[in-house]
N, C-alpha and C positions, 0 to 999 in steps of 0.2 A: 354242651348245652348248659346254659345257665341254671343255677339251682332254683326250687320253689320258691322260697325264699324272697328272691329276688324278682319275681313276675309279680302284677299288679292285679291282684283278686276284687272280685265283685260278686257280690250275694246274688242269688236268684232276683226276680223281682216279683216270684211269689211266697217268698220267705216272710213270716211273721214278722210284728215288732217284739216279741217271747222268745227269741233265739232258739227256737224249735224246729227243728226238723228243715238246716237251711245247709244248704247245695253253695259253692264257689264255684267261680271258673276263673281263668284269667289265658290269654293271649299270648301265644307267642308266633312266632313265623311262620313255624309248619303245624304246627298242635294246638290241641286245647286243652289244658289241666283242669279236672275237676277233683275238687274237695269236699269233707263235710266240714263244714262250717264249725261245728262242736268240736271238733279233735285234730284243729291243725298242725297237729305231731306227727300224726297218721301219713303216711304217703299218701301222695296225689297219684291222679292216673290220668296218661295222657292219651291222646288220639287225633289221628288227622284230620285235617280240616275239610276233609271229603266226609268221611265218616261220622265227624259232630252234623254237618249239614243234615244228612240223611238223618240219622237220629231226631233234628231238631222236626226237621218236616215231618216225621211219624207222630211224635210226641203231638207235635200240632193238629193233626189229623186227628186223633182218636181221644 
């Protein structure tokens, strides 16, 4: 697997323009990496593209 690093991150799109409290994600094949924005030292944490789905549709829901 290629490193963090090297995948293409994107802020939330309901991240402030104050660099506060903002969420990354970025793409790759099988997963989704999510970071915090503030501390990308920090490991990411990945997850299948089945499982970000369902998340996303919850999150959306409530």
């Amino acid at each position: 697997m290629s490193g963090t690093t090297e995948l293409a991150w994107f802020k939330s799109s309901y991240s402030g323009t104050q660099g506060d409290d903002c969420v990354e994600v970025a793409v790759a094949e099988q997963t989704i990496h999510v970071r915090d924005s503030k501390d990308v030292a920090r490991p990411a944490f990945a997850i299948g593209r089945g499982s970000w789905t369902q998340f996303v549709r919850h999150a959306a829901d409530n």
